[in-house]
N, C-alpha and C positions, 0 to 999 in steps of 0.2 A: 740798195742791194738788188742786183739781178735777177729776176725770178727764173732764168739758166742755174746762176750759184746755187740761187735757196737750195732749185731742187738737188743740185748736183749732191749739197754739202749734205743738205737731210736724208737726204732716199738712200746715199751710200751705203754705209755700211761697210765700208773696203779701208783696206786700211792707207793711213795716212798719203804716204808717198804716193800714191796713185793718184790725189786729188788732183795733182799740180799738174796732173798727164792733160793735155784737150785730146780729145780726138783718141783717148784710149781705147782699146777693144773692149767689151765686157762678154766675159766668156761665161755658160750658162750651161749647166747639165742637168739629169733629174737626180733626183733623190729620194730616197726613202722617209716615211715617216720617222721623228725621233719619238719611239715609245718610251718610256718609263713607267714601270709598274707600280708606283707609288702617285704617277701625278695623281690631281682631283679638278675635277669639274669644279668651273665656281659658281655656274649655275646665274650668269646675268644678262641670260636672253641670246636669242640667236647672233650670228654674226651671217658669213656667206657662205651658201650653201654647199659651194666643194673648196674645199682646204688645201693649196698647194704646196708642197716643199721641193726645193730644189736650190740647189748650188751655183751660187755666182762667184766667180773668181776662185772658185774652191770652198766658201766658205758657208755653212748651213743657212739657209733663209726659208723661212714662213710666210705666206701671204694670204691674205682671203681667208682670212682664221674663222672659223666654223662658228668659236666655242672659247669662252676666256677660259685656259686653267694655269693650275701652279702645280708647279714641279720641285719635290723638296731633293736639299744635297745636303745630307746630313753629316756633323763629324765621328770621325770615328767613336767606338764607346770610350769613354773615359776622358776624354778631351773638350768635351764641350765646353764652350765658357758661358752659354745661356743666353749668349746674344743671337739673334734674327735677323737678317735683312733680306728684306723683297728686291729682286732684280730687274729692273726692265726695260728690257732690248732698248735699242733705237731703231727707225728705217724711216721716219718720215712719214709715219702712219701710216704709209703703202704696202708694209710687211716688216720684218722682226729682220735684224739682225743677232739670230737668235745663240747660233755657233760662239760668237765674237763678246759677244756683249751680254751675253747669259749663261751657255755654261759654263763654260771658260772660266769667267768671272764666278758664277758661284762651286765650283770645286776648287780655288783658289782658297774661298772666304771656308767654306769646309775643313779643307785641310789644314787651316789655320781656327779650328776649333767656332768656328763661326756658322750657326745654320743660318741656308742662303734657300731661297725660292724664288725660280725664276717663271717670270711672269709672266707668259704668252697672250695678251690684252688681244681684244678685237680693234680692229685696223680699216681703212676705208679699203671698197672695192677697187679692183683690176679686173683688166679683162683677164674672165677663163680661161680663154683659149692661151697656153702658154706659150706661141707662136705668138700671137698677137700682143701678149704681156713685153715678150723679150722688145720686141719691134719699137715697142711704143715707149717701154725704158729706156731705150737708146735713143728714141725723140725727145724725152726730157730730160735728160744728161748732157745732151751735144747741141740742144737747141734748132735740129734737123727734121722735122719732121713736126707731126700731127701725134699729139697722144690726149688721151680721153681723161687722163687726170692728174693730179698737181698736188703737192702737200699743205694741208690745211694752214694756218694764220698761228694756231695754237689747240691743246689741247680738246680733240672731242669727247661726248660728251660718253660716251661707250668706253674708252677707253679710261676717262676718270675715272666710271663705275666699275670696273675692273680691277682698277686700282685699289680703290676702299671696299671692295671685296674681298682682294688677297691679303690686306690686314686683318680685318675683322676674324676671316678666317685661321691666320697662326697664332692670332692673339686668343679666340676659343679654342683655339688645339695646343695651343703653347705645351701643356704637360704629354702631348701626345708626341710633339716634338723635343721636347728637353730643353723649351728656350722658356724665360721670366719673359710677363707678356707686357711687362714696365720696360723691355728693354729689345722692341721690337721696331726697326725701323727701316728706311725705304733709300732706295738707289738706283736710278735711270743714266743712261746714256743718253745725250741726243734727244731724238724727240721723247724717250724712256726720262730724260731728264724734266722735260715738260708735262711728262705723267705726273712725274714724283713730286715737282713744286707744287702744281696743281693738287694732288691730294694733300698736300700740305697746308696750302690758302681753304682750304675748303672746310677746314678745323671741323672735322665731322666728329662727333661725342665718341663713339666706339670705336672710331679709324683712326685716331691720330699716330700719325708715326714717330717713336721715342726721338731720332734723327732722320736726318734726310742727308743725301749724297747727290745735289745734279751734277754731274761729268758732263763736259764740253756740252749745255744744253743755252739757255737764253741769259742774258747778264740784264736785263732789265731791269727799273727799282718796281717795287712791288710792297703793298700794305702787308705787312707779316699779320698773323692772326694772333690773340691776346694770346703769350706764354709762348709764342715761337721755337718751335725744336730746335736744337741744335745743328747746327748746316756744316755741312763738310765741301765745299766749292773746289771742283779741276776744269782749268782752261791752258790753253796754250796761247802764245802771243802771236801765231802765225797760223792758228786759225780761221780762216777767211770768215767766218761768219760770224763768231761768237768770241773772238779774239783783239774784237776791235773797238768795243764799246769802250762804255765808263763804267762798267762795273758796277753800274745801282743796285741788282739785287745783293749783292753781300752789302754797299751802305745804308741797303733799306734793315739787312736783318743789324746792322752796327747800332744805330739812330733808335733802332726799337732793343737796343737793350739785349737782344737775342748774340746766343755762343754763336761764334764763328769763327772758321777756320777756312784759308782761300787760298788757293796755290795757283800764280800761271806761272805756267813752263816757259821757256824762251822756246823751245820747238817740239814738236808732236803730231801739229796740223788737228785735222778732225777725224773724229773715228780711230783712234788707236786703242783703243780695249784695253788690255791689262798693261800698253805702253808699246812704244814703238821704239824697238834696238836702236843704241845709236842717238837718242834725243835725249831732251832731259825728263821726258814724259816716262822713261824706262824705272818700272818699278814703284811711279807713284801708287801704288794700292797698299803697301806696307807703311808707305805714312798715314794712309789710311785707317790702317787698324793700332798705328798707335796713337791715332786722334784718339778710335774709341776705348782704348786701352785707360791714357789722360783721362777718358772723360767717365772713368766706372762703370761703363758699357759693358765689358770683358771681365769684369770680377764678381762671384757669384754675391748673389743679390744677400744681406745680412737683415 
Protein backbone atom coordinates (compact mmCIF):
# COMPACT_ATOMS: atom_id res chain seq x y z
CA UNK A 1 0.00 0.00 0.00
CA UNK A 2 0.98 3.53 -0.78
CA UNK A 3 1.82 5.59 2.03
CA UNK A 4 -0.16 8.55 -0.51
CA UNK A 5 -3.34 6.00 0.00
CA UNK A 6 -2.70 5.19 3.66
CA UNK A 7 -2.77 8.81 4.33
CA UNK A 8 -5.27 9.69 2.03
CA UNK A 9 -7.80 6.88 3.21
CA UNK A 10 -6.95 7.44 7.08
CA UNK A 11 -6.60 11.28 7.61
CA UNK A 12 -10.12 11.58 5.60
CA UNK A 13 -12.77 11.77 7.03
CA UNK A 14 -14.92 12.90 3.89
CA UNK A 15 -17.15 11.08 2.70
CA UNK A 16 -16.80 8.16 0.37
CA UNK A 17 -17.16 9.51 -3.19
CA UNK A 18 -14.72 11.97 -2.77
CA UNK A 19 -11.92 9.27 -2.13
CA UNK A 20 -11.90 8.21 -5.86
CA UNK A 21 -11.31 12.29 -6.76
CA UNK A 22 -7.03 12.82 -7.18
CA UNK A 23 -6.41 16.17 -7.23
CA UNK A 24 -9.69 17.19 -5.23
CA UNK A 25 -9.79 20.68 -3.51
CA UNK A 26 -10.28 20.34 0.27
CA UNK A 27 -12.01 23.24 1.31
CA UNK A 28 -11.30 24.32 5.09
CA UNK A 29 -13.20 27.10 7.34
CA UNK A 30 -13.13 27.78 10.99
CA UNK A 31 -15.36 26.83 13.39
CA UNK A 32 -16.63 26.94 16.66
CA UNK A 33 -16.01 24.89 19.68
CA UNK A 34 -18.73 21.97 19.89
CA UNK A 35 -19.68 22.49 23.60
CA UNK A 36 -21.85 20.21 25.42
CA UNK A 37 -22.92 20.76 28.85
CA UNK A 38 -22.86 17.45 30.17
CA UNK A 39 -19.41 16.33 28.48
CA UNK A 40 -16.68 15.18 31.21
CA UNK A 41 -12.99 15.32 31.46
CA UNK A 42 -11.45 11.93 31.60
CA UNK A 43 -8.65 13.27 33.09
CA UNK A 44 -5.70 11.02 31.16
CA UNK A 45 -3.13 13.64 31.00
CA UNK A 46 -2.31 16.41 28.77
CA UNK A 47 -2.64 16.16 24.98
CA UNK A 48 -1.53 19.66 22.91
CA UNK A 49 -1.73 22.73 24.09
CA UNK A 50 -4.23 24.73 21.66
CA UNK A 51 -7.18 22.67 20.45
CA UNK A 52 -8.39 23.42 17.03
CA UNK A 53 -11.68 22.90 15.43
CA UNK A 54 -12.61 23.67 12.15
CA UNK A 55 -14.52 22.41 9.03
CA UNK A 56 -13.26 20.50 6.15
CA UNK A 57 -15.54 20.02 3.30
CA UNK A 58 -18.33 21.20 5.62
CA UNK A 59 -17.90 18.65 8.05
CA UNK A 60 -16.93 19.34 11.98
CA UNK A 61 -13.16 18.18 12.66
CA UNK A 62 -10.98 18.38 15.89
CA UNK A 63 -7.27 18.38 15.97
CA UNK A 64 -4.59 18.98 18.51
CA UNK A 65 -7.00 17.72 21.30
CA UNK A 66 -6.04 19.38 24.51
CA UNK A 67 -7.75 16.89 26.65
CA UNK A 68 -9.51 13.37 26.22
CA UNK A 69 -13.29 13.65 27.15
CA UNK A 70 -16.63 12.03 26.52
CA UNK A 71 -19.82 13.42 25.55
CA UNK A 72 -22.91 11.48 26.64
CA UNK A 73 -26.20 11.38 23.98
CA UNK A 74 -28.63 10.17 25.99
CA UNK A 75 -32.33 8.50 24.99
CA UNK A 76 -35.12 10.10 25.63
CA UNK A 77 -36.94 9.29 29.19
CA UNK A 78 -38.68 6.10 28.95
CA UNK A 79 -36.84 4.68 26.10
CA UNK A 80 -33.86 3.42 27.20
CA UNK A 81 -32.99 -0.04 26.65
CA UNK A 82 -29.68 0.00 28.97
CA UNK A 83 -27.37 -0.62 26.51
CA UNK A 84 -23.96 1.80 26.10
CA UNK A 85 -21.74 2.33 23.56
CA UNK A 86 -18.53 4.42 23.42
CA UNK A 87 -18.06 6.22 19.90
CA UNK A 88 -14.90 6.95 18.38
CA UNK A 89 -14.19 9.09 15.57
CA UNK A 90 -11.82 8.23 13.02
CA UNK A 91 -9.09 10.77 11.27
CA UNK A 92 -5.90 8.87 11.29
CA UNK A 93 -4.94 10.04 14.58
CA UNK A 94 -4.17 13.49 13.18
CA UNK A 95 -7.74 14.71 14.34
CA UNK A 96 -11.42 13.50 14.92
CA UNK A 97 -13.64 13.11 12.38
CA UNK A 98 -15.79 14.11 15.06
CA UNK A 99 -19.26 15.68 13.05
CA UNK A 100 -19.38 12.29 10.94
CA UNK A 101 -18.40 9.61 12.88
CA UNK A 102 -19.51 10.71 16.43
CA UNK A 103 -22.50 12.65 16.68
CA UNK A 104 -24.25 11.77 13.97
CA UNK A 105 -23.53 8.47 14.93
CA UNK A 106 -24.39 8.62 18.60
CA UNK A 107 -27.84 10.65 18.26
CA UNK A 108 -28.62 7.95 15.80
CA UNK A 109 -27.80 4.96 18.63
CA UNK A 110 -29.90 7.59 21.10
CA UNK A 111 -32.81 7.90 19.37
CA UNK A 112 -32.94 4.47 19.07
CA UNK A 113 -33.04 3.95 22.71
CA UNK A 114 -29.17 3.35 22.82
CA UNK A 115 -26.88 5.64 25.26
CA UNK A 116 -24.04 6.51 22.94
CA UNK A 117 -20.71 8.55 24.13
CA UNK A 118 -18.65 10.03 21.93
CA UNK A 119 -15.17 9.91 22.37
CA UNK A 120 -12.79 12.83 21.63
CA UNK A 121 -9.36 10.63 22.44
CA UNK A 122 -5.88 12.63 22.14
CA UNK A 123 -4.52 12.44 18.64
CA UNK A 124 -0.83 13.10 17.51
CA UNK A 125 0.36 16.71 16.88
CA UNK A 126 -0.12 19.21 13.78
CA UNK A 127 1.16 22.15 12.97
CA UNK A 128 -0.66 25.18 15.08
CA UNK A 129 -0.51 27.44 12.75
CA UNK A 130 -3.88 26.45 10.78
CA UNK A 131 -2.41 27.97 7.59
CA UNK A 132 0.43 25.76 7.90
CA UNK A 133 -2.02 22.66 9.02
CA UNK A 134 -4.17 23.31 5.81
CA UNK A 135 -0.93 23.33 3.46
CA UNK A 136 0.68 20.55 4.71
CA UNK A 137 -2.86 18.31 4.67
CA UNK A 138 -2.82 18.99 1.19
CA UNK A 139 0.89 17.50 0.95
CA UNK A 140 -0.23 14.45 2.41
CA UNK A 141 -3.24 13.79 0.44
CA UNK A 142 -1.96 14.62 -3.06
CA UNK A 143 1.48 13.40 -2.40
CA UNK A 144 2.79 17.30 -3.33
CA UNK A 145 4.45 18.72 -1.18
CA UNK A 146 6.46 18.48 2.29
CA UNK A 147 4.29 17.83 5.41
CA UNK A 148 5.74 17.30 8.91
CA UNK A 149 3.44 14.32 9.75
CA UNK A 150 2.08 10.98 8.70
CA UNK A 151 -0.45 8.60 10.37
CA UNK A 152 0.91 6.13 12.81
CA UNK A 153 1.30 2.12 11.85
CA UNK A 154 -1.38 1.37 14.64
CA UNK A 155 -3.00 2.43 17.58
CA UNK A 156 -0.93 4.93 20.17
CA UNK A 157 -0.62 4.57 23.16
CA UNK A 158 -2.67 8.00 24.38
CA UNK A 159 -5.20 7.17 22.51
CA UNK A 160 -5.63 3.40 23.92
CA UNK A 161 -5.71 5.09 27.40
CA UNK A 162 -8.45 7.16 26.53
CA UNK A 163 -10.14 4.59 25.38
CA UNK A 164 -10.22 2.39 28.60
CA UNK A 165 -10.84 5.40 30.29
CA UNK A 166 -14.16 6.11 28.60
CA UNK A 167 -15.29 2.65 29.71
CA UNK A 168 -14.26 2.45 32.94
CA UNK A 169 -15.99 5.74 33.26
CA UNK A 170 -19.78 4.76 32.03
CA UNK A 171 -19.30 1.46 33.56
CA UNK A 172 -18.91 3.56 37.26
CA UNK A 173 -21.59 5.96 36.14
CA UNK A 174 -23.84 3.38 34.45
CA UNK A 175 -26.79 4.18 37.14
CA UNK A 176 -25.98 7.82 36.38
CA UNK A 177 -26.63 7.13 33.00
CA UNK A 178 -29.37 4.47 32.87
CA UNK A 179 -27.25 2.01 31.08
CA UNK A 180 -26.38 -1.94 32.93
CA UNK A 181 -22.69 -1.83 33.06
CA UNK A 182 -22.73 -5.84 31.88
CA UNK A 183 -23.95 -4.20 28.73
CA UNK A 184 -21.52 -1.48 27.88
CA UNK A 185 -19.54 -1.61 24.87
CA UNK A 186 -17.24 0.09 22.12
CA UNK A 187 -17.47 1.32 18.39
CA UNK A 188 -14.74 3.07 16.21
CA UNK A 189 -14.64 4.06 12.72
CA UNK A 190 -11.29 4.00 10.94
CA UNK A 191 -8.64 4.63 13.00
CA UNK A 192 -11.53 4.99 15.97
CA UNK A 193 -11.84 1.32 14.84
CA UNK A 194 -8.21 0.60 15.80
CA UNK A 195 -9.02 2.28 19.13
CA UNK A 196 -11.71 -0.06 19.66
CA UNK A 197 -9.85 -3.42 18.68
CA UNK A 198 -7.03 -2.38 20.64
CA UNK A 199 -9.05 -1.72 23.83
CA UNK A 200 -10.37 -5.01 23.16
CA UNK A 201 -6.88 -6.99 22.82
CA UNK A 202 -5.86 -5.28 25.92
CA UNK A 203 -8.55 -7.36 28.12
CA UNK A 204 -8.02 -4.79 30.94
CA UNK A 205 -10.01 -6.23 34.21
CA UNK A 206 -12.43 -3.01 34.67
CA UNK A 207 -12.43 -1.97 30.73
CA UNK A 208 -13.60 -4.71 28.99
CA UNK A 209 -16.09 -3.84 26.44
CA UNK A 210 -19.58 -6.17 26.60
CA UNK A 211 -19.02 -5.73 22.43
CA UNK A 212 -17.01 -4.20 20.06
CA UNK A 213 -18.02 -2.65 16.60
CA UNK A 214 -14.74 -1.74 14.19
CA UNK A 215 -16.36 0.06 11.03
CA UNK A 216 -14.19 0.09 7.93
CA UNK A 217 -10.87 -0.19 10.47
CA UNK A 218 -8.02 -3.00 9.92
CA UNK A 219 -9.05 -6.69 8.80
CA UNK A 220 -6.03 -8.28 10.19
CA UNK A 221 -5.84 -11.78 12.10
CA UNK A 222 -5.13 -11.06 15.61
CA UNK A 223 -4.93 -13.24 19.01
CA UNK A 224 -8.41 -12.51 20.60
CA UNK A 225 -8.06 -12.30 24.34
CA UNK A 226 -9.52 -15.28 26.67
CA UNK A 227 -13.63 -14.86 26.52
CA UNK A 228 -13.52 -12.40 23.36
CA UNK A 229 -16.49 -9.93 23.09
CA UNK A 230 -18.69 -10.19 20.82
CA UNK A 231 -17.53 -8.29 17.25
CA UNK A 232 -20.00 -6.67 15.05
CA UNK A 233 -17.35 -6.14 11.67
CA UNK A 234 -18.47 -3.34 8.60
CA UNK A 235 -16.32 -3.11 5.38
CA UNK A 236 -17.03 -2.52 1.96
CA UNK A 237 -15.30 -4.37 -0.99
CA UNK A 238 -14.18 -1.17 -2.67
CA UNK A 239 -12.55 0.16 0.06
CA UNK A 240 -9.04 0.78 -1.03
CA UNK A 241 -7.48 0.13 2.12
CA UNK A 242 -9.27 -2.22 4.36
CA UNK A 243 -11.48 -3.93 1.57
CA UNK A 244 -8.96 -6.02 0.20
CA UNK A 245 -7.57 -8.25 2.67
CA UNK A 246 -8.46 -11.70 3.76
CA UNK A 247 -10.29 -10.86 6.53
CA UNK A 248 -8.16 -12.54 9.45
CA UNK A 249 -9.44 -10.56 12.06
CA UNK A 250 -13.17 -11.92 12.02
CA UNK A 251 -11.35 -15.66 11.33
CA UNK A 252 -9.18 -14.92 14.27
CA UNK A 253 -12.39 -14.05 16.45
CA UNK A 254 -14.27 -17.45 14.36
CA UNK A 255 -11.18 -20.05 15.37
CA UNK A 256 -11.21 -18.57 18.99
CA UNK A 257 -14.80 -19.54 19.44
CA UNK A 258 -15.81 -15.69 19.80
CA UNK A 259 -19.66 -14.38 18.42
CA UNK A 260 -19.32 -12.83 15.25
CA UNK A 261 -20.98 -11.04 13.02
CA UNK A 262 -19.40 -9.48 9.51
CA UNK A 263 -20.93 -7.62 6.81
CA UNK A 264 -18.87 -6.36 3.52
CA UNK A 265 -20.95 -4.23 1.34
CA UNK A 266 -20.17 -4.56 -2.35
CA UNK A 267 -19.90 -0.53 -2.33
CA UNK A 268 -19.52 2.37 0.21
CA UNK A 269 -15.63 3.14 -0.17
CA UNK A 270 -14.22 4.56 3.10
CA UNK A 271 -15.52 6.85 5.51
CA UNK A 272 -19.20 6.75 5.02
CA UNK A 273 -20.55 7.18 8.71
CA UNK A 274 -24.10 6.31 9.11
CA UNK A 275 -23.81 5.07 5.12
CA UNK A 276 -23.46 6.48 1.77
CA UNK A 277 -26.94 7.07 -0.40
CA UNK A 278 -27.00 5.08 -3.27
CA UNK A 279 -24.61 1.98 -2.05
CA UNK A 280 -25.26 -0.82 -0.24
CA UNK A 281 -23.45 0.66 2.82
CA UNK A 282 -26.99 2.85 3.08
CA UNK A 283 -28.38 2.17 6.47
CA UNK A 284 -25.98 -0.49 7.73
CA UNK A 285 -26.30 0.80 11.54
CA UNK A 286 -29.97 -0.75 11.85
CA UNK A 287 -28.35 -4.09 11.29
CA UNK A 288 -26.54 -2.99 13.83
CA UNK A 289 -28.81 -2.76 16.43
CA UNK A 290 -30.43 -5.73 15.58
CA UNK A 291 -27.11 -7.70 15.92
CA UNK A 292 -27.49 -6.22 19.49
CA UNK A 293 -31.09 -6.61 19.82
CA UNK A 294 -30.29 -10.92 18.72
CA UNK A 295 -27.73 -10.75 21.10
CA UNK A 296 -29.73 -9.48 24.58
CA UNK A 297 -27.88 -6.25 24.55
CA UNK A 298 -31.20 -4.28 24.07
CA UNK A 299 -33.45 -6.08 26.70
CA UNK A 300 -33.50 -5.02 30.13
CA UNK A 301 -31.10 -6.99 32.06
CA UNK A 302 -33.44 -9.94 34.36
Amino acid sequence: MKPILLALILVAGLPSAALAQEGMAFRFSEAARADYPDEVVLGTGPGQPREDWFRMNGSLQVRNVSQATLTPFLPPAGAATGAGVIVAPGGGFLGLAIEDEGFRVARWLADHGIAAFVLKYRVLPTPPDPAAFRREMVAVRTGKGQASFRPPSDTPPEALADGLAALRHVRTNAARYGVDPARVGMMGFSAGAFTTLSVALANVADARPAFIAPIYGRQTAVTPPPGAPPMYVVVAVDDPLFGQGDFGLVQSWRKAGAPVEFHLYQNGGHGFGLGTAGTTSEDWIEGFRRWLLANGFLSPKR
